[in-house]
DRENTIVEX-57718 format. One record per residue (C-alpha): residue number from 1; residue in three letters; x, y, z. Coordinates in pm, whole numbers, padded with zeros to 5 digits. Each point is the difference from the previous one (the first is absolute). Layout:
+-----+-----+--------+--------+--------+
!   k !   r !      x !      y !      z !
+-----+-----+--------+--------+--------+
! NUM ! ALA !      X !      Y !      Z !
...
+-----+-----+--------+--------+--------+
This chain:
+-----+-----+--------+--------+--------+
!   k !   r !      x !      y !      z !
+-----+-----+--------+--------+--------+
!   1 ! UNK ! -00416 ! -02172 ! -00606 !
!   2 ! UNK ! -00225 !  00175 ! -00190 !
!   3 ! UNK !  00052 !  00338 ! -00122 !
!   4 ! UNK ! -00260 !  00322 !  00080 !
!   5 ! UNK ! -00117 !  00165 ! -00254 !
!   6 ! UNK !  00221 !  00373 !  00124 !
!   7 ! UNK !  00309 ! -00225 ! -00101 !
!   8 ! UNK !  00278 ! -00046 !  00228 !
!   9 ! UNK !  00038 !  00071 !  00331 !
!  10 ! UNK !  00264 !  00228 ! -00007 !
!  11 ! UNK ! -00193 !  00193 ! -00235 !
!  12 ! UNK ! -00303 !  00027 !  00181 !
!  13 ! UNK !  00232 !  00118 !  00276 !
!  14 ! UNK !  00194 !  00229 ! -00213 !
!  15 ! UNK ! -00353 !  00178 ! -00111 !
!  16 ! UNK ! -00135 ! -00004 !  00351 !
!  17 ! UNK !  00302 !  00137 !  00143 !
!  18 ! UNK ! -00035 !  00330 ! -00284 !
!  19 ! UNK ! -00335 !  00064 !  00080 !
!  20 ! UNK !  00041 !  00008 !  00419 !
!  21 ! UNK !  00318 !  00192 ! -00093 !
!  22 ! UNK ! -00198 !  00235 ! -00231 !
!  23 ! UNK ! -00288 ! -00008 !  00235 !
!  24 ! UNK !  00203 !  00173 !  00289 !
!  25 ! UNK !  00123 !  00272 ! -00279 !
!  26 ! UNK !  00390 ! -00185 !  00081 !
!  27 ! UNK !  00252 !  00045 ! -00277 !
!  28 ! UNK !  00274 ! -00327 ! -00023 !
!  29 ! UNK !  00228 !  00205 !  00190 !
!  30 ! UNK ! -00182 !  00087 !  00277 !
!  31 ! UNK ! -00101 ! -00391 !  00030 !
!  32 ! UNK !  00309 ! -00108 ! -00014 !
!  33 ! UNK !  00098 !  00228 !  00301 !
!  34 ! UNK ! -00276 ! -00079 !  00180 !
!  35 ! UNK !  00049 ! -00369 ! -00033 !
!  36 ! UNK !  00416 !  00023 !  00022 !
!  37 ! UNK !  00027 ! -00159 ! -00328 !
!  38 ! UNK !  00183 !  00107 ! -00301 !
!  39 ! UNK ! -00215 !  00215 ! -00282 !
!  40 ! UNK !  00118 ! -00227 ! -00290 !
!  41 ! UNK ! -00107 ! -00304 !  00190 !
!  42 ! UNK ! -00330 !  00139 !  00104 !
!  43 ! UNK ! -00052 !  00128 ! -00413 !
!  44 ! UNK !  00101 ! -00351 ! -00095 !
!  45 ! UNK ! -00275 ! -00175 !  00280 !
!  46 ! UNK ! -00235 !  00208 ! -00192 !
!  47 ! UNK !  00078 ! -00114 ! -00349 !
!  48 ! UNK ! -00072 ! -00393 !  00136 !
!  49 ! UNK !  00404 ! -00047 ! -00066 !
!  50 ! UNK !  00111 ! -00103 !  00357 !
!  51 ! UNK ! -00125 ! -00260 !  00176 !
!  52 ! UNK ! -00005 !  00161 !  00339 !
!  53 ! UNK !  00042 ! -00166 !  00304 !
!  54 ! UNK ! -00277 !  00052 !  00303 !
!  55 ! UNK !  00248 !  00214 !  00203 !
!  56 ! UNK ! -00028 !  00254 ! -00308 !
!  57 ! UNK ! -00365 ! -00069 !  00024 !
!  58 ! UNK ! -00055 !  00067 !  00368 !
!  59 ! UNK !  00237 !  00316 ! -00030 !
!  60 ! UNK ! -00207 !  00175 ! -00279 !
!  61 ! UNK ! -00317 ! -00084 !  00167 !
!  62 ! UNK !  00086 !  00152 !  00305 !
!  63 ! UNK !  00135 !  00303 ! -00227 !
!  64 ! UNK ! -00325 !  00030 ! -00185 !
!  65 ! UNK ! -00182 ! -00049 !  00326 !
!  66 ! UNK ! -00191 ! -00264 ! -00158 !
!  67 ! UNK ! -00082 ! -00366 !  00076 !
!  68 ! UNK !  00240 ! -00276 ! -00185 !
!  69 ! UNK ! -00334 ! -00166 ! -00169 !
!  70 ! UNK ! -00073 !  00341 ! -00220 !
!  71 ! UNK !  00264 ! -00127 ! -00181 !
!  72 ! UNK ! -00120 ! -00346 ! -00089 !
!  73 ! UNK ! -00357 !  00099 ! -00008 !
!  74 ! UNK ! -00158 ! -00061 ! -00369 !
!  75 ! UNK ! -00288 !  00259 !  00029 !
!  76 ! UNK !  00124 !  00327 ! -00023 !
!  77 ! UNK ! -00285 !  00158 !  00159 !
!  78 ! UNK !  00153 ! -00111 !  00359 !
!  79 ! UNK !  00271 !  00239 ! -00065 !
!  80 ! UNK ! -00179 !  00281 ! -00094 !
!  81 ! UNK ! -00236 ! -00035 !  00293 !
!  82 ! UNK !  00267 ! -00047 !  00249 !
!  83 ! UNK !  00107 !  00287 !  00190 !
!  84 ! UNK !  00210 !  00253 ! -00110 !
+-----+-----+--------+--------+--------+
């Protein structure tokens, strides 16, 4: 498989996941809350060290309010178009 030019996966995730985070003025903490997962876990999800499983996905979707495919989406302008 060919790689994209953003690099992995994970980190496009990682990055995408910072800027809807950032994007509804959310600190770690209050993601992690939302999203009932731990705040080192959600810091380390945003570093591209975890390889998170879609259950983690779907939960800090729904916590960000956001659809899953923001996260995989290589043109950042869809997130900063999408509603806040």
């Amino acid at each position: 498989m060919k790689r994209a030019k953003h690099g992995s996966i994970r980190e496009l995730f990682a990055k995408n996941l910072k800027r809807l985070r950032l994007k509804k003025d959310m600190s770690q903490e209050e993601l992690a809350e939302a999203s009932e997962l731990h705040r080192t876990y959600v810091s380390s999800v945003e570093r591209g060290e975890r390889n998170i499983s879609l259950d983690n996905v779907e939960k800090l979707a729904n916590a960000l309010d956001s659809d899953v495919r923001l996260f995989f989406d290589t043109d950042n302008d869809s997130i900063d178009e999408s509603s806040s």
